[in-house]
C-alpha positions as CSV (number, residue, x, y, z in Angstrom):
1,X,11.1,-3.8,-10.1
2,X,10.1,-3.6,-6.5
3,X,11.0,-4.8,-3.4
4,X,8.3,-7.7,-1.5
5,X,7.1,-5.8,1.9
6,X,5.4,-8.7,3.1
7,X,6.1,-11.0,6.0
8,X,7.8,-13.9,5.6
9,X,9.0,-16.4,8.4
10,X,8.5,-13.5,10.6
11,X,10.8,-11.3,8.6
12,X,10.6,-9.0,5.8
13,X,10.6,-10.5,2.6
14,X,13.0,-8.3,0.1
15,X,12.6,-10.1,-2.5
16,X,12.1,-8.4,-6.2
17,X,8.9,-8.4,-7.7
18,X,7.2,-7.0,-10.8
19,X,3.7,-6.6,-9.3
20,X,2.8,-2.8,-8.3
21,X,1.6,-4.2,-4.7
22,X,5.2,-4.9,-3.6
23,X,4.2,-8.4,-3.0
24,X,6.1,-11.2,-4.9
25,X,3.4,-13.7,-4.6
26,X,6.1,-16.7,-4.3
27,X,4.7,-19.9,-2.4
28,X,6.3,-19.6,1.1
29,X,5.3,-15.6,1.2
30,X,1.4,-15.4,2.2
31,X,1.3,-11.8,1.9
32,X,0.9,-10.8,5.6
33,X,2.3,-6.7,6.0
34,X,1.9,-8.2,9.8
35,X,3.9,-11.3,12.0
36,X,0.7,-11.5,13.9
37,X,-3.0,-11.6,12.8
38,X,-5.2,-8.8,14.2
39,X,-6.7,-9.3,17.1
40,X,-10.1,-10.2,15.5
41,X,-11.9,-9.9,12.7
42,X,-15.3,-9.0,12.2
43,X,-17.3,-10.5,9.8
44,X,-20.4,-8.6,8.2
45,X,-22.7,-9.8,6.0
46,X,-22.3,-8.2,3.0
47,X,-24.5,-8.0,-0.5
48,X,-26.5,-6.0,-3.2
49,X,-30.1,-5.9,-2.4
50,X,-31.8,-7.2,-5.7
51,X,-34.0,-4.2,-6.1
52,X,-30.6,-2.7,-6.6
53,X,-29.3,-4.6,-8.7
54,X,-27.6,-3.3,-12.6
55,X,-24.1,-3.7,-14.3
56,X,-21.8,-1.6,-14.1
57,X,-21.0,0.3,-17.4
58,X,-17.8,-0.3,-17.3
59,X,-15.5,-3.5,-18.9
60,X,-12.7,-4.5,-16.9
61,X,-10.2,-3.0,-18.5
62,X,-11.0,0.0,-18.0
63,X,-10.2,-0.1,-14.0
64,X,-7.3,1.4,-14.7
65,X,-8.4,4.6,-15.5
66,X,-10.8,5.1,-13.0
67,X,-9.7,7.7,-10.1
68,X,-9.2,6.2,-6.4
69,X,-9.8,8.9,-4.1
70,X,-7.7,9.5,-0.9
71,X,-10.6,8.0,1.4
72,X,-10.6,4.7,-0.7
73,X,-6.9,4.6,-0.2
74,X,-6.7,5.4,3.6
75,X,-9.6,3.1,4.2
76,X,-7.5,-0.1,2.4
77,X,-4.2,1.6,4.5
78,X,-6.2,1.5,7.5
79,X,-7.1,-2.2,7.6
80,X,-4.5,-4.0,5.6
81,X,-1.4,-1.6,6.3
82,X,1.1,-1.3,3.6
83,X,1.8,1.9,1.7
84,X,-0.8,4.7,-0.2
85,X,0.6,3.6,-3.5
86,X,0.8,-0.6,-2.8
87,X,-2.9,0.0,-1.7
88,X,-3.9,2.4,-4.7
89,X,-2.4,-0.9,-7.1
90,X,-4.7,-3.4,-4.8
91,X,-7.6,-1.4,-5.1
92,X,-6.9,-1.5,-9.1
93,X,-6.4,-5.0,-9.7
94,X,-9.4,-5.7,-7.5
95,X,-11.5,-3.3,-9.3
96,X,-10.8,-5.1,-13.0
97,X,-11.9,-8.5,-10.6
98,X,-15.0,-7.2,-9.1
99,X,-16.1,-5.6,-12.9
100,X,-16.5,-9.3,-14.3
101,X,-17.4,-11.1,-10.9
102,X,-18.6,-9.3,-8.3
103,X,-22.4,-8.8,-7.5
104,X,-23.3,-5.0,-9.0
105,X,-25.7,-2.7,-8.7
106,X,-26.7,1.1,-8.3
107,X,-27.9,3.4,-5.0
108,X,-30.8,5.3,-5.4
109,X,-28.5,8.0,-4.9
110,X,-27.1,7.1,-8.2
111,X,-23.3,5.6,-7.1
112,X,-22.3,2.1,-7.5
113,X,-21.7,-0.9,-5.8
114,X,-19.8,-4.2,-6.1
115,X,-19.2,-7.0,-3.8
116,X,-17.6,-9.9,-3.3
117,X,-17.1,-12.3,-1.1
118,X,-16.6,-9.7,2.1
119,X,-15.5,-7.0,-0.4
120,X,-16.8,-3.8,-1.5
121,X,-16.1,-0.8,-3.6
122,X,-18.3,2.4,-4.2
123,X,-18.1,4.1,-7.6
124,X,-18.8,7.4,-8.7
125,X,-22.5,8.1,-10.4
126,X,-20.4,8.8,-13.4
127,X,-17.9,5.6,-12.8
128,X,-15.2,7.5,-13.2
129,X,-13.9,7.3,-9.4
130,X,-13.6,4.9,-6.7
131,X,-15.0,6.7,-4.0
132,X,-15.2,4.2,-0.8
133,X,-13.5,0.5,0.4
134,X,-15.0,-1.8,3.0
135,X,-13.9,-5.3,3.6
136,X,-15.0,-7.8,6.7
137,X,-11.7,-9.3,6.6
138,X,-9.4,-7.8,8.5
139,X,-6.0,-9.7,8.0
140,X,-6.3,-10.1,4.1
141,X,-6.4,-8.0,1.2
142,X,-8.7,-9.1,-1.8
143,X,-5.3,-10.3,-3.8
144,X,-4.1,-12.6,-1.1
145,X,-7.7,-14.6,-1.3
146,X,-7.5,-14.4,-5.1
147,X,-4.3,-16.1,-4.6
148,X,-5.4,-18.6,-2.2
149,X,-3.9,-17.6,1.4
150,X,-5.6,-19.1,3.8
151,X,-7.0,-17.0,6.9
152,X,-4.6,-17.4,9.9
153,X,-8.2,-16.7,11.9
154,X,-9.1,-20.0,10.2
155,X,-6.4,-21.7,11.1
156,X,-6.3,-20.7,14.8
157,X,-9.4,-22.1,15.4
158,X,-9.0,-25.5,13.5
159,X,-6.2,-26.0,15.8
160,X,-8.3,-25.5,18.9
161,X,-10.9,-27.4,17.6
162,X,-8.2,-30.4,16.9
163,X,-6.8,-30.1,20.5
164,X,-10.3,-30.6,22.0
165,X,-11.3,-33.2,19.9
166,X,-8.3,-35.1,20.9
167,X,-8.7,-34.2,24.5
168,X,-12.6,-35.5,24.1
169,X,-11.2,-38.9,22.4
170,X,-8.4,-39.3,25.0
171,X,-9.6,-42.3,27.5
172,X,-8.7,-41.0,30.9
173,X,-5.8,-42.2,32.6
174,X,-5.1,-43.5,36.2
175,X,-2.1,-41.6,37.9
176,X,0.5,-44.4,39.1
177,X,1.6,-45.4,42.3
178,X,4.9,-43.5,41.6
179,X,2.9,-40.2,40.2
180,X,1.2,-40.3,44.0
181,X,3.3,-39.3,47.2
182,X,2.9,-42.3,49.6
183,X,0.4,-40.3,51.9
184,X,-2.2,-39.5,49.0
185,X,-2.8,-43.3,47.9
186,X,-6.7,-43.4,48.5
187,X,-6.3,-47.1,50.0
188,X,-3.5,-46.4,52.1
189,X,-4.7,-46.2,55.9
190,X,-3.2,-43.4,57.5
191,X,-0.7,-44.2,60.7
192,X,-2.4,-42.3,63.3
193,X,-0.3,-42.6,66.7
194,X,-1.9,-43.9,69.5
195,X,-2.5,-41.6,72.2
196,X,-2.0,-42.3,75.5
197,X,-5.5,-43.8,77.8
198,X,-7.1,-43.9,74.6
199,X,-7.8,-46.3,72.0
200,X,-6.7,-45.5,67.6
201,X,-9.2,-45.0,65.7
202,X,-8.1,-47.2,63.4
């Protein structure tokens, strides 16, 4: 058993879990090896041109004796944080994923590609190593979608857009007399002192 390294109410988690990942998965734990999303997440367009495209030979469950290399691994580390062997599981479980759903195919240069939705994974020619990772999301690794954890990206910006739609929807609101000092009500005439040999102006 391991130990959930994930954030959690803005605290380590801790508690046990069977999964390799160190995550426990539990409802109220989204996963997050950070309190705070990064800073910004770029999103690329990512796909298997369909003069490339070809299956794998490979059946999914035999993603577990493919080889992840050091680059894979720091790549994953690198984005997502967490430890070398939480991100060597990840890369794993996402690789028996990606070998029945992900969009496949084969460089002319003979190594292998799948992606999926902002995910991708390069295979050796001879499929027995995963040789490269590259992800457009910058927050969340491939188990945490899988598992349905919403992007805190997404949810940052559905707040925004509520606040202005509100603010758009709001009528607009006279101050009161009370919210005005005495000398700023626009209908008030000013007390100008007469001065002396000439007439107010008011």
């Amino acid at each position: 058993m391991k130990t959930c390294d994930r954030i959690r109410d803005g605290a380590v988690c801790w508690r046990l879990t069977p999964y390799d990942d160190a995550w426990c998965r539990k409802p109220d734990c989204p996963g997050h090896r950070t309190a705070d999303r990064p800073a910004n997440e770029a999103h690329r367009w990512m796909t298997v041109p369909a003069r490339l495209r070809q299956p794998v030979p490979l059946d999914p469950d035999e993603a577990y004796d493919v080889r992840v290399t050091h680059t894979a691994i720091a790549r994953f580390v690198a984005v997502h944080g967490g430890t070398e062997q939480a991100a060597e599981a990840e890369l794993r479980s996402m690789l028996e994923d990606f070998l029945r759903d992900a969009a496949q195919g084969r460089r002319p240069n003979g190594y292998w590609l799948l992606v999926h939705k902002g995910y991708r994974v390069v295979l050796s020619p001879d499929c027995l190593t995963m040789v490269d990772y590259t992800t457009s999301h910058a927050e969340r690794s491939w188990s945490q979608v899988k598992a349905g954890v919403t992007s805190r990206f997404a949810a940052d910006a559905k707040r925004r857009w509520r606040a202005r739609r509100t603010l758009a929807l709001s009528p607009p609101r006279m101050p009161t007399r009370a919210e005005l000092r005495a000398d700023e009500l626009p209908w008030q005439v000013p007390n100008v002192p007469a001065v002396e040999g000439c007439a107010a102006d008011v």
